[in-house]
C-alpha beads as a LAMMPS data file, in Angstrom:
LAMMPS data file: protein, C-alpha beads

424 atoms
423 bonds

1 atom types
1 bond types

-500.0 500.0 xlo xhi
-500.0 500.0 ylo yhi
-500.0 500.0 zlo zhi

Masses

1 110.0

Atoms # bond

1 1 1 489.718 210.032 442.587
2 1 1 491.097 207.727 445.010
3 1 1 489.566 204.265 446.491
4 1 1 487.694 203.976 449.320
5 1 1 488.300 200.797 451.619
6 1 1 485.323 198.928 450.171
7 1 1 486.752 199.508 446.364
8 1 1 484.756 202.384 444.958
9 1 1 485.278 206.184 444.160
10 1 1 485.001 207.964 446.989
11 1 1 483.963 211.549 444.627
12 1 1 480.820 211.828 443.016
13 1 1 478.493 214.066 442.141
14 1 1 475.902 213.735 443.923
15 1 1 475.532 211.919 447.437
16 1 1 471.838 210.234 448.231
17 1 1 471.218 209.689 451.729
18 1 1 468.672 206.548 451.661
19 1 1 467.568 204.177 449.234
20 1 1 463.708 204.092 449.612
21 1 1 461.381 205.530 446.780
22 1 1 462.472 209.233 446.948
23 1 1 466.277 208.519 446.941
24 1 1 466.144 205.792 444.736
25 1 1 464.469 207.202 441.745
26 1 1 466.157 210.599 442.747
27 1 1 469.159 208.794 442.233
28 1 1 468.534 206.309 439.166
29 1 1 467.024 209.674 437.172
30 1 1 470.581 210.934 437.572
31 1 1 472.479 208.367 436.997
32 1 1 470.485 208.174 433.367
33 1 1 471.408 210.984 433.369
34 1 1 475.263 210.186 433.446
35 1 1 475.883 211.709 436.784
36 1 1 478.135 209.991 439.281
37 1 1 475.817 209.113 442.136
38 1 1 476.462 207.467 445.488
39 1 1 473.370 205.348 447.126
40 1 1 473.652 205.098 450.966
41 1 1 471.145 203.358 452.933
42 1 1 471.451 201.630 456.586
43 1 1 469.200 198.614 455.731
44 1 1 469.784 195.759 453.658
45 1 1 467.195 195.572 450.904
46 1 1 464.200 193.950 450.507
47 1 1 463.146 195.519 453.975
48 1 1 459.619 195.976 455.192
49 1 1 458.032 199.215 454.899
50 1 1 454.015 200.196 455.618
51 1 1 452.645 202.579 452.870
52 1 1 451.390 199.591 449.931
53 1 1 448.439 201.814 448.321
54 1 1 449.633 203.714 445.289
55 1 1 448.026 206.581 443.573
56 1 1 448.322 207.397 439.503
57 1 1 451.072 210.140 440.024
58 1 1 453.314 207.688 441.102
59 1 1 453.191 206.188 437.239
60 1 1 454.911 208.881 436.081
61 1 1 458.659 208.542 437.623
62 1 1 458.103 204.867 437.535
63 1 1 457.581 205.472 433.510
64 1 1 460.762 207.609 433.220
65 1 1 462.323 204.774 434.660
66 1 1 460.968 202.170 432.662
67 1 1 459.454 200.558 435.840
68 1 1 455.863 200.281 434.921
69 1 1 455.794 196.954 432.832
70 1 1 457.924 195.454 435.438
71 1 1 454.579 196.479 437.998
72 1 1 452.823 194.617 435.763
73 1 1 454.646 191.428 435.422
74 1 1 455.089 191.434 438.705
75 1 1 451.675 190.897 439.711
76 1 1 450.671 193.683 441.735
77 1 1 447.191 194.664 442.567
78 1 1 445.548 197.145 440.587
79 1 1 444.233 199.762 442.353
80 1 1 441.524 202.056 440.020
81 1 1 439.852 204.386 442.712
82 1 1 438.532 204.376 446.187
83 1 1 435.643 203.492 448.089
84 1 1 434.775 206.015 451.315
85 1 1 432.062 205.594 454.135
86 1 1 432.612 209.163 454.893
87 1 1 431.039 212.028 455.559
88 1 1 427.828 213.438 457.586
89 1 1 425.176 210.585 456.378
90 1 1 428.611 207.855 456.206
91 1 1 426.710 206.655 452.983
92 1 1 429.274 204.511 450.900
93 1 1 430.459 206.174 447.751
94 1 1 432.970 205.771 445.354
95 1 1 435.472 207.664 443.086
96 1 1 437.512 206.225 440.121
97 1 1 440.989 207.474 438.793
98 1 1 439.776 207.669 435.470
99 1 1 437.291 210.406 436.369
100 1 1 440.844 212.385 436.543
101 1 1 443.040 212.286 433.880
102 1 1 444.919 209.618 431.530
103 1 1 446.003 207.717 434.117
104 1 1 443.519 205.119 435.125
105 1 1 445.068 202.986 438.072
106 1 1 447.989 202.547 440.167
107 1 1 448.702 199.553 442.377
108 1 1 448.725 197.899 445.798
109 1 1 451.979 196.254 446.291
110 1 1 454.196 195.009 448.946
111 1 1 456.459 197.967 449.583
112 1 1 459.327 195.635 450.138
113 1 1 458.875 194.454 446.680
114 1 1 458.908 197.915 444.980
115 1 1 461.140 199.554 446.829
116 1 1 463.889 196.838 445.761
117 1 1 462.836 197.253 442.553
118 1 1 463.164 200.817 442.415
119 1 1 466.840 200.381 444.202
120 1 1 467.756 197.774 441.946
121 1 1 466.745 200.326 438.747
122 1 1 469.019 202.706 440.201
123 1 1 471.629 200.373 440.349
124 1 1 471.167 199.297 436.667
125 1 1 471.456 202.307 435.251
126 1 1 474.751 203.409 437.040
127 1 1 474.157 204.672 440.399
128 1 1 476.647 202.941 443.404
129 1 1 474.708 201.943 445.630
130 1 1 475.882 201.050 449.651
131 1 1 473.649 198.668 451.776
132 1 1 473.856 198.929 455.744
133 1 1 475.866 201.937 455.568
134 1 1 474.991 204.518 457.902
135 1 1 475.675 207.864 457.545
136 1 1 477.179 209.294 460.867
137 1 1 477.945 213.249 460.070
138 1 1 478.335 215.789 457.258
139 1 1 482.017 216.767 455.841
140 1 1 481.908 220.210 455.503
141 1 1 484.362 223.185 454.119
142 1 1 484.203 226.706 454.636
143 1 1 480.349 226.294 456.074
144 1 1 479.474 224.205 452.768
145 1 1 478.062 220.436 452.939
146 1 1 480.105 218.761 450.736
147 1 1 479.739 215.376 451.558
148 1 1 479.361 212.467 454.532
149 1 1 480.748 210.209 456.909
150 1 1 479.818 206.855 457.059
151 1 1 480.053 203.139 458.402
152 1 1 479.502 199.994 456.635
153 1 1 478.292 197.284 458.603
154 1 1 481.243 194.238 458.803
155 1 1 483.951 196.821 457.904
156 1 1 486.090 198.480 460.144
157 1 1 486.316 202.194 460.501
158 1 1 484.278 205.153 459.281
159 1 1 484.751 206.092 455.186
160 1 1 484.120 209.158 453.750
161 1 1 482.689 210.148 450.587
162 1 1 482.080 214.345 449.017
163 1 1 479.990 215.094 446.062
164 1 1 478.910 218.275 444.470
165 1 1 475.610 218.238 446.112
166 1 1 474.261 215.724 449.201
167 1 1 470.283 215.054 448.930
168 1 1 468.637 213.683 452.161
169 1 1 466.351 211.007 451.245
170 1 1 466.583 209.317 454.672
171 1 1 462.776 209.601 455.227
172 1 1 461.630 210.513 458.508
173 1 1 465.193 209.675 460.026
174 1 1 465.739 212.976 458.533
175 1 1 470.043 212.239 458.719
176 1 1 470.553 215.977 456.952
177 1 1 467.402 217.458 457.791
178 1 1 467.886 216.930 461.533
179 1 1 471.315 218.814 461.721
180 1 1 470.250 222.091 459.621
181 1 1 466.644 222.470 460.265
182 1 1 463.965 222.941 462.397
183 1 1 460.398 220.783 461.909
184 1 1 456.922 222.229 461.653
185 1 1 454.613 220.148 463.022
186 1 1 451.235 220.277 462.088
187 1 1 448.638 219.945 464.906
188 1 1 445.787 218.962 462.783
189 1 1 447.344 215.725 462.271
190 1 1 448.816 214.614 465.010
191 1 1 447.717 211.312 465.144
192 1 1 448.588 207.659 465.574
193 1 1 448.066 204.455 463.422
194 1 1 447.786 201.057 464.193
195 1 1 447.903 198.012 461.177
196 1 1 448.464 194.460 460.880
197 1 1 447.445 192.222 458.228
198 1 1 444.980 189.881 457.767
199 1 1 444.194 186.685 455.373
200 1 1 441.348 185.047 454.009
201 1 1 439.166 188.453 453.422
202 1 1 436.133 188.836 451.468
203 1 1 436.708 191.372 448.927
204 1 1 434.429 194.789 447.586
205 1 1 431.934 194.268 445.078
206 1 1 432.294 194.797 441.520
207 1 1 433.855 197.792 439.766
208 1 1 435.085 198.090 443.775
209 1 1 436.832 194.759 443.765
210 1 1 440.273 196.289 444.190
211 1 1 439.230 199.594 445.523
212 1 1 441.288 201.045 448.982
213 1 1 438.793 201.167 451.385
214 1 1 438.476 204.424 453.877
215 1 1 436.063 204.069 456.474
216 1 1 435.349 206.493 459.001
217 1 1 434.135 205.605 462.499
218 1 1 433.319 208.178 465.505
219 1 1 436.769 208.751 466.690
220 1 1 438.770 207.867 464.194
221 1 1 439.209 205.856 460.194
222 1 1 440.319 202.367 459.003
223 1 1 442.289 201.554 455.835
224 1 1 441.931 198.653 454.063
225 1 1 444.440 197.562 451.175
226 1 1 443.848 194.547 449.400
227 1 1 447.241 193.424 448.487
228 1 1 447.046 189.647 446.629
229 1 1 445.696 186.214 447.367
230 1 1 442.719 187.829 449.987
231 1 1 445.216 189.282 452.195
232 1 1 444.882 192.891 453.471
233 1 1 446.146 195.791 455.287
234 1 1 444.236 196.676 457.852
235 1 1 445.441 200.148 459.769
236 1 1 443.345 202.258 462.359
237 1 1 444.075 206.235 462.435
238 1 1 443.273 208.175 465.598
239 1 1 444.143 211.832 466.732
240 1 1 447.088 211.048 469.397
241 1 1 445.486 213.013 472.407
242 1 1 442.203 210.802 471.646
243 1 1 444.382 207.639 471.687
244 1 1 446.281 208.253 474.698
245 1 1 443.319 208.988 476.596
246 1 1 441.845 205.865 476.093
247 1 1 442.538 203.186 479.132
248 1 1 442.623 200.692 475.925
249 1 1 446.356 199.474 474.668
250 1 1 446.626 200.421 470.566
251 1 1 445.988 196.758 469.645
252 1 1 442.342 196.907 471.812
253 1 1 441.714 200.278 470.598
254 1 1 441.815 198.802 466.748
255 1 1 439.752 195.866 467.751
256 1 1 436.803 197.597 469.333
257 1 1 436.279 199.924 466.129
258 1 1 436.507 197.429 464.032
259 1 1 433.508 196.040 465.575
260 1 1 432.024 200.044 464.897
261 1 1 432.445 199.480 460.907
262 1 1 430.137 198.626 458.351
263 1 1 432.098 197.622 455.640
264 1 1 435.549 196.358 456.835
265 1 1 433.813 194.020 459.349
266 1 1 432.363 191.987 456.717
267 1 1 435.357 191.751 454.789
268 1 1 437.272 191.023 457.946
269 1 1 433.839 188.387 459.397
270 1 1 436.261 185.214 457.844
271 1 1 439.284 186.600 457.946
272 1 1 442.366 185.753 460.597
273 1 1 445.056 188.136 461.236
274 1 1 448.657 186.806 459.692
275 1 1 450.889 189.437 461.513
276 1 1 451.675 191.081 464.761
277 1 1 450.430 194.970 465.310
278 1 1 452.765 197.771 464.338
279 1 1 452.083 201.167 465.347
280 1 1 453.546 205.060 464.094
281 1 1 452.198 208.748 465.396
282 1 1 452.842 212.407 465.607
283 1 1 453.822 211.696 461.838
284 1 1 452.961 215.007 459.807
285 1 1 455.164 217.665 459.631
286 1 1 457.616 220.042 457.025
287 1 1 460.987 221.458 457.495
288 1 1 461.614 224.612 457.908
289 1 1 464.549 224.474 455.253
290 1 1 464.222 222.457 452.392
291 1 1 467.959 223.235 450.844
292 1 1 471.346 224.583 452.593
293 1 1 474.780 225.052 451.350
294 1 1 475.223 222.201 449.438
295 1 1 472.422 219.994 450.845
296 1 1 468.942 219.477 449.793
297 1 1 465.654 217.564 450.988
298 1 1 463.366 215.471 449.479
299 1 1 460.651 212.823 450.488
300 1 1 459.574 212.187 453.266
301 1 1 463.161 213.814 454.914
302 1 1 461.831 217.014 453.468
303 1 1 457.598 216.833 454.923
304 1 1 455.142 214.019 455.552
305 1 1 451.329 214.856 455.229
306 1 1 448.907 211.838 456.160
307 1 1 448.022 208.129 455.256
308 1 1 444.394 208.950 454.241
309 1 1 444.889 209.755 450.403
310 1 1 448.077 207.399 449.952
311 1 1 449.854 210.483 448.803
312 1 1 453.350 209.826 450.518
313 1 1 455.080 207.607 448.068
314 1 1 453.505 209.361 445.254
315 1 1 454.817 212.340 446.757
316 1 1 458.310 211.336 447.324
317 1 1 458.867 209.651 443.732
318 1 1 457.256 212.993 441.995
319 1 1 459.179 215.075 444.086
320 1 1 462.084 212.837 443.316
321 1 1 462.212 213.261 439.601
322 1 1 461.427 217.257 439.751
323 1 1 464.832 217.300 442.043
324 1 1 466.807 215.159 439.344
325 1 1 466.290 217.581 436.898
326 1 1 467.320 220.370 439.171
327 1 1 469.893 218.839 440.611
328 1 1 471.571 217.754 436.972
329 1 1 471.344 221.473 436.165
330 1 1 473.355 222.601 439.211
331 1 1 476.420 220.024 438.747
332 1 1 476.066 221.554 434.930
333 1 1 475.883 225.113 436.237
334 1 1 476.857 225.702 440.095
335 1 1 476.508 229.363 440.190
336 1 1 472.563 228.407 439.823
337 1 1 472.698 226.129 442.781
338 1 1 470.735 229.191 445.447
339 1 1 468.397 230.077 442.883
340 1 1 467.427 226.673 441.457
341 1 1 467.398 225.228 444.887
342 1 1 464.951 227.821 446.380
343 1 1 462.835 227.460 442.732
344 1 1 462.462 223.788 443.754
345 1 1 461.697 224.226 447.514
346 1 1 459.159 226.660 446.920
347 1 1 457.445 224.425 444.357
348 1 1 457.349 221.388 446.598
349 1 1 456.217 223.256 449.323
350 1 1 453.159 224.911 447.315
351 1 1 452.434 221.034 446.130
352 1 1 452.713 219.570 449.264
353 1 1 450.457 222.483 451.509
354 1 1 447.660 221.933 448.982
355 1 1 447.527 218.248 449.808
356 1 1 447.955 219.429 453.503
357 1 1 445.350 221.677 453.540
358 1 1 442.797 219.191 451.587
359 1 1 443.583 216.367 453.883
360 1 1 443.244 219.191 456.949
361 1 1 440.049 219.679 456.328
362 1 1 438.791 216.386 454.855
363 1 1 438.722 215.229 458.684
364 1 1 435.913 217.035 459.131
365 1 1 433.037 214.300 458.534
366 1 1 430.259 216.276 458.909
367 1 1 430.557 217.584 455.824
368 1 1 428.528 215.750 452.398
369 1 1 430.346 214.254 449.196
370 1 1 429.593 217.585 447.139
371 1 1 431.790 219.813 450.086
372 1 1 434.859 217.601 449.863
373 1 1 434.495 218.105 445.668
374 1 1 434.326 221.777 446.055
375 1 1 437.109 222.006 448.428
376 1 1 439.411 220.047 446.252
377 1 1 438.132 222.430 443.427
378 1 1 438.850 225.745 445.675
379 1 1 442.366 224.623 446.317
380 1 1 443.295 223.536 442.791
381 1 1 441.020 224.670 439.917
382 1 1 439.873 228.470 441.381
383 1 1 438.548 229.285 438.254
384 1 1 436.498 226.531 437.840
385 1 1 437.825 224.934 434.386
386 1 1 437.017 221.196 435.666
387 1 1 433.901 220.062 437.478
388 1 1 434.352 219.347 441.042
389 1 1 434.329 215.941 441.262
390 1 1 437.160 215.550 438.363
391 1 1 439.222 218.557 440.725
392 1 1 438.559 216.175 443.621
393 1 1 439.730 212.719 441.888
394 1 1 442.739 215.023 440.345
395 1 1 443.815 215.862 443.796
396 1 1 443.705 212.900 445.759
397 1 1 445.250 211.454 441.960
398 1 1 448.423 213.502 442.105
399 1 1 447.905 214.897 439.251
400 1 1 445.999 218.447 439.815
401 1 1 446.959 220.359 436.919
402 1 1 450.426 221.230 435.545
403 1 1 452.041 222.374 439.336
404 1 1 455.141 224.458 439.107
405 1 1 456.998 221.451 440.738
406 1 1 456.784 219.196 437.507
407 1 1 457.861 222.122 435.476
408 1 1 460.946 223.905 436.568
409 1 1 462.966 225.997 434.166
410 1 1 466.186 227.309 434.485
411 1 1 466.871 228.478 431.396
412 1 1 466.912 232.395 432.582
413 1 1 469.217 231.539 435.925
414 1 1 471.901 230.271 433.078
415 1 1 471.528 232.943 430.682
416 1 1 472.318 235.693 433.605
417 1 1 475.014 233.178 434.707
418 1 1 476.257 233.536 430.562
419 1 1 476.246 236.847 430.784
420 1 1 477.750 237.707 433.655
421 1 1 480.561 235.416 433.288
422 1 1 480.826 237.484 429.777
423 1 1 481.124 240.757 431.408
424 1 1 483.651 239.840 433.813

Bonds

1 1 1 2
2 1 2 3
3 1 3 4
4 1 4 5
5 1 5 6
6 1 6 7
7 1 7 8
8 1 8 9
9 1 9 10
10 1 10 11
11 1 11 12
12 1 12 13
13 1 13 14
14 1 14 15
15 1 15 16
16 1 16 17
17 1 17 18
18 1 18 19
19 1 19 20
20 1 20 21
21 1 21 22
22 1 22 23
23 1 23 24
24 1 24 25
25 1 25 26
26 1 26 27
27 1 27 28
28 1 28 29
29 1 29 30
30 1 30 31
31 1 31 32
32 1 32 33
33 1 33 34
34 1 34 35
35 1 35 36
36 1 36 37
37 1 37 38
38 1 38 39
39 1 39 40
40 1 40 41
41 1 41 42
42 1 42 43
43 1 43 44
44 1 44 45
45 1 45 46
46 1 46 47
47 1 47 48
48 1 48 49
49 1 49 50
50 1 50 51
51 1 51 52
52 1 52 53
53 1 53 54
54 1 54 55
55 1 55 56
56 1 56 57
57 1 57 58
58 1 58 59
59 1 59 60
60 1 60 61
61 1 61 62
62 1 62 63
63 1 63 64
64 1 64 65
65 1 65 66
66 1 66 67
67 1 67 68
68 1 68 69
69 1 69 70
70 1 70 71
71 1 71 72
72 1 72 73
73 1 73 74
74 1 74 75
75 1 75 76
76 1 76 77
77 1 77 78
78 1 78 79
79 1 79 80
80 1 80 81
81 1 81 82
82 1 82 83
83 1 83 84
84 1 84 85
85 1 85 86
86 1 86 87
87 1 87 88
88 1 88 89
89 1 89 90
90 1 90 91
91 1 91 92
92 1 92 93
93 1 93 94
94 1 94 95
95 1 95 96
96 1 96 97
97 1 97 98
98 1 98 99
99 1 99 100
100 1 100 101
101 1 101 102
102 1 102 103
103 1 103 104
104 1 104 105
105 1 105 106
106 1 106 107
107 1 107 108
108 1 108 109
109 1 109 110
110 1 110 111
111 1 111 112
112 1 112 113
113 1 113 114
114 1 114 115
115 1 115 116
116 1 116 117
117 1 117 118
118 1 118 119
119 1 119 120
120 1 120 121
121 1 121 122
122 1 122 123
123 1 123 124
124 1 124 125
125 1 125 126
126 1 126 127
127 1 127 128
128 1 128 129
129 1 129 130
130 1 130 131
131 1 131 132
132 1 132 133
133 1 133 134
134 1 134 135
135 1 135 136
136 1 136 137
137 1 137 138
138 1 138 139
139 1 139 140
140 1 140 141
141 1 141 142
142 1 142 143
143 1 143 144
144 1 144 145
145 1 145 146
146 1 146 147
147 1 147 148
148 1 148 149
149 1 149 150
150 1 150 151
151 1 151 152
152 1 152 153
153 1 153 154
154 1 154 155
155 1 155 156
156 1 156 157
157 1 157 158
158 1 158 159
159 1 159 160
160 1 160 161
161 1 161 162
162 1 162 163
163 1 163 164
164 1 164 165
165 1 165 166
166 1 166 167
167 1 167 168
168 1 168 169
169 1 169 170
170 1 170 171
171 1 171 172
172 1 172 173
173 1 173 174
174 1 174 175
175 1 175 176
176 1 176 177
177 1 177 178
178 1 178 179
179 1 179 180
180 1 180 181
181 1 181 182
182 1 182 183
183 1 183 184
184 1 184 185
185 1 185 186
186 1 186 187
187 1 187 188
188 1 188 189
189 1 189 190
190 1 190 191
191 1 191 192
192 1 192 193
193 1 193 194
194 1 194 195
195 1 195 196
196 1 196 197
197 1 197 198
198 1 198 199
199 1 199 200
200 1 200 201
201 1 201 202
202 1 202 203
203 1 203 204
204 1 204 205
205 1 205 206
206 1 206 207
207 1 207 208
208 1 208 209
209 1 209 210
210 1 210 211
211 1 211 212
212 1 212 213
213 1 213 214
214 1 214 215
215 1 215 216
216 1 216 217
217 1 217 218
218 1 218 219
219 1 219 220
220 1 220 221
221 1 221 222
222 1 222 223
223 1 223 224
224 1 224 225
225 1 225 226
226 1 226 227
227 1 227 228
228 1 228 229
229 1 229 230
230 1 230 231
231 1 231 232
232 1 232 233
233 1 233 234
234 1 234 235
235 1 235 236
236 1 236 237
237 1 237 238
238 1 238 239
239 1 239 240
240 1 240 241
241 1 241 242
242 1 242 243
243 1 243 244
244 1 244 245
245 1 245 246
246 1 246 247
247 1 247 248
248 1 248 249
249 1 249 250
250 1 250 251
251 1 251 252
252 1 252 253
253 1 253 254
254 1 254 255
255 1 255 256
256 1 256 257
257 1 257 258
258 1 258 259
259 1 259 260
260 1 260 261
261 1 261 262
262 1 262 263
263 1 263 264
264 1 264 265
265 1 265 266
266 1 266 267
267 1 267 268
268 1 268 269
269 1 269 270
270 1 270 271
271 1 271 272
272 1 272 273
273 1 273 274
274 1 274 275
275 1 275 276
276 1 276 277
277 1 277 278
278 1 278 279
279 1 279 280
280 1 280 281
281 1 281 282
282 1 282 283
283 1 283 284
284 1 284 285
285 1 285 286
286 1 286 287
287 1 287 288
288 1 288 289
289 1 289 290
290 1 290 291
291 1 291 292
292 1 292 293
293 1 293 294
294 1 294 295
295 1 295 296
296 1 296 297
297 1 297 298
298 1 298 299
299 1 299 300
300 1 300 301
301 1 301 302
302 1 302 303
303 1 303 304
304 1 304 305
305 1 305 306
306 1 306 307
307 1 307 308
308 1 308 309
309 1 309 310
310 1 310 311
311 1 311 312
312 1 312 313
313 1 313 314
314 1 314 315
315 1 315 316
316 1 316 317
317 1 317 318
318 1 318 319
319 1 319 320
320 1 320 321
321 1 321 322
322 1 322 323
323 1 323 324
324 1 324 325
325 1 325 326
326 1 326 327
327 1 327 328
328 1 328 329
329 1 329 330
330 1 330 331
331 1 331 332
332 1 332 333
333 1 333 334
334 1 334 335
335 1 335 336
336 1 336 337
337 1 337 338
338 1 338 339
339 1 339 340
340 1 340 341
341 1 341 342
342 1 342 343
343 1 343 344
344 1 344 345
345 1 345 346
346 1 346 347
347 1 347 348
348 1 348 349
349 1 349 350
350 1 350 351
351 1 351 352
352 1 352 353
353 1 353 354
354 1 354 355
355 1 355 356
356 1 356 357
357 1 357 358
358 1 358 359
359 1 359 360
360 1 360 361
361 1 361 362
362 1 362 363
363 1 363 364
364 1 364 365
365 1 365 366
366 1 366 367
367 1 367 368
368 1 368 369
369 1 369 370
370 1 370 371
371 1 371 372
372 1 372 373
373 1 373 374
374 1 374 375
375 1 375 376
376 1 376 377
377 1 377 378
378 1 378 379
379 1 379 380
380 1 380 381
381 1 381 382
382 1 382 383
383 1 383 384
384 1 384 385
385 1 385 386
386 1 386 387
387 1 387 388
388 1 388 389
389 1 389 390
390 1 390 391
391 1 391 392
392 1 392 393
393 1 393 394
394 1 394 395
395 1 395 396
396 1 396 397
397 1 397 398
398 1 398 399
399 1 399 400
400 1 400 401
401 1 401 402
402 1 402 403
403 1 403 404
404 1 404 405
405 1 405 406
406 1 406 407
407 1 407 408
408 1 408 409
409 1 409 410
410 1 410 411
411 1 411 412
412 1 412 413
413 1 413 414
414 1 414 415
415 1 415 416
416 1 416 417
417 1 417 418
418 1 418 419
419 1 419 420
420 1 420 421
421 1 421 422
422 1 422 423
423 1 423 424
C-alpha cells in the first residue's frame, strides 16, 4: 500500500461515498467489523440537514453501534407516536409506537447533531474518514468499479483511492448512481416542501406532548417536529403541479395554509419564526440498478420515498447495516459478490415499495382511520396474524415483521463457491 498525498492508505476495502446516516453506519458496521474502510464526504461536519423526526427502526443500527445511550445523554426529544388530522372527517387521532413492537420511541433531534455523531462512531471504531473531499469520477479496470477519484479541499491535485467494493451513500447527489443508472420517478409523489423553524410554540397535550404532528389541509399537509426548548419544524408538502400553479411564491403558499389548520395554528398563535424558508421537490424516486460491477447503492443514493412517515433516515441506517453484513461477506468471499449483491437489492427494493405503496395511497384523505389500518395490514400481515392497527403502527414503525432485508444469508452462495473451487 502506498501513501496518498494527505498521509493515508490509498487501498482499502471498501470505499463509502458520503458520510451522512447511510454511509456512516454502513461504514462504522464494517470497520467493527475489521474491514479497511475509506469515508468520503464533500462537507465538513456538523452540517445542516432537514429530516429531524425519527422512527423506532432507526434504534436498531444505532444499538449495533452503541449509539443509543449517547441519544439519550444527549438530550434529544423523545418521540413515542404521532398525532394525524387526517382523513375524510380530519378528526384528530393518535397512534403510539408501543402499539407495535418492543420498541417504544425514537427521537426528534437536530440532524446536524446525529449525523456527526454517527460520523464520529465510524471514525472511532476504525473507519478513515475524508471531510470536503469530493469525489470527481470512478477508476475502473476491465469494465469493473474499483475505486474513485477525488479532491480535497486546500490540497492540490486530484488523489485516488481503489477498494474491493465502492458503496454510494452520497444521498440524492447520487455520485455512483448517476453514472450507471437510470431513476424511476414516481408520479404519485411528486411534490414540493417548504419548512422553516419556529420558537416559542405551545406544545400537544398530554400523552401527545412530544408527538410529530401531520396535519392535512385541502391541497396539501404540514409537519410539525418539536425539537427542544419550544422550537419546531414547521414544513408544508404540496403536489408540485398544484404548487406551481399557484400565483403565490412557496413562502406565501405555507403561510396561507397555515391559517387553514386546526392544530398547528394554535401551537404556532405565540410562536415567531427563527429561520429563513428552505424548500426541496420532485424528491421520490428508485434506481433502476441498485449494484454494478463493483459498486453498490444504498440510502437515499439508492431510492427516496416521502417525508410523511419519517421513514428516510430510518430507511437509510436499516438499509445500511443489512449492506454491512453483505458487503463483509463479499471482501470474505468475492465469487459471491453477483449473487449476494442482487440478494440485497431485491430485499431493499421489496422493503422500500411497501413503504411506497402505503405512503401512495395514504394521500388519499377521503378515506377513515380503519382504511389506512387495513391497508397497512394488506401490504404487510396478508394473513392477518396482527390486528390492523398494530400492522399499521408496525409499518409506519419500521419494523413490519422479520423482512428479508434484515435477514440475508449467504451461507448456500459459499458452500457452492466451496465446492466448486473443490472440483476444479
Amino acid at each position: 500500500m502506498s501513501p496518498s498525498l494527505f498521509g493515508i492508505s490509498d487501498d482499502f476495502d471498501v470505499i463509502v461515498i458520503g458520510g451522512g446516516p447511510a454511509g456512516a453506519t454502513t461504514a462504522a458496521l464494517l470497520a467493527q467489523r475489521g474491514r479497511r474502510v475509506l469515508v468520503l464526504d464533500r462537507e465538513r461536519f456538523p452540517r445542516y440537514h432537514v429530516g429531524e423526526s425519527l422512527i423506532p427502526g432507526f434504534m436498531i443500527p444505532m444499538e449495533e453501534l452503541g449509539l443509543t445511550e449517547r441519544m439519550e445523554a444527549r438530550g434529544f426529544e423523545r418521540k413515542y407516536g404521532g398525532t394525524l388530522v387526517w382523513g375524510n372527517n380530519q378528526v384528530p387521532w393518535n397512534f403510539s409506537f408501543s402499539t407495535g413492537g418492543k420498541i417504544p420511541y425514537a427521537y426528534h433531534t437536530r440532524r446536524a447533531d446525529l449525523d456527526t455523531m454517527i460520523l464520529d462512531r465510524a471514525r472511532e471504531l476504525g473507519a478513515t474518514v475524508v471531510e470536503e473531499a469530493t469525489v470527481k469520477d470512478t477508476v475502473e479496470e476491465d469494465g469493473r468499479v474499483v475505486g474513485v477519484k477525488f479532491a480535497v479541499r486546500g490540497l492540490d491535485g486530484v488523489q485516488e483511492a481503489k477498494a474491493s467494493l465502492v458503496i454510494d451513500a452520497s444521498g440524492q447527489a447520487r455520485v455512483i448512481g448517476r453514472k450507471y443508472s437510470e431513476l424511476n420517478w414516481h408520479d404519485k409523489l411528486q411534490n414540493v416542501a417548504v419548512w422553516t423553524y419556529f420558537d416559542g410554540c405551545h406544545r400537544l397535550p398530554g400523552d401527545e406532548w412530544s408527538n410529530i404532528l401531520i396535519e392535512g389541509v385541502k391541497d396539501g399537509w404540514f409537519w410539525g417536529i418539536p425539537l427542544d426548548k419550544g422550537v419546531f419544524s414547521v414544513g408544508y408538502v404540496t403536489r408540485s403541479a398544484t404548487a406551481k400553479a399557484s400565483d403565490k411564491a412557496l413562502e406565501k403558499l405555507f403561510e396561507s395554509e397555515v391559517a387553514q389548520t386546526t392544530k398547528l395554528k394554535e401551537l404556532l398563535k405565540d410562536a415567531h419564526q427563527t429561520a429563513g424558508f428552505r424548500s426541496a421537490r420532485d424528491w421520490s424516486y428508485t434506481n433502476e440498478r441498485f449494484y454494478g460491477n463493483g459498486w453498490v447503492l444504498v440510502g437515499d443514493a439508492a431510492a427516496f420515498v416521502d417525508p410523511l412517515f419519517s421513514t428516510g433516515v430510518a430507511l437509510a441506517t436499516m438499509a445500511g447495516s443489512a449492506l454491512s453484513k453483505v458487503v463483509d461477506q463479499i471482501v470474505e468471499h468475492p465469487q459471491i459478490e453477483e449473487k449476494a449483491l442482487d440478494r440485497y437489492a431485491t430485499a431493499y427494493s421489496d422493503f422500500f415499495n411497501d413503504i411506497r405503496i402505503f405512503v401512495e395511497q395514504f394521500y388519499d384523505r377521503s378515506k377513515t382511520k380503519g382504511f389506512y389500518f387495513n391497508l397497512a395490514q394488506e401490504l404487510t400481515d396478508p394473513d392477518k396474524q396482527n390486528d390492523a392497527q398494530v400492522d399499521f403502527v408496525k409499518l409506519v414503525s419500521g419494523l413490519t415483521g422479520n423482512h428479508a432485508l434484515f435477514n440475508l444469508n449467504f451461507d448456500d452462495l459459499i458452500a457452492d463457491n466451496a465446492e466448486s473451487a473443490a472440483g476444479e
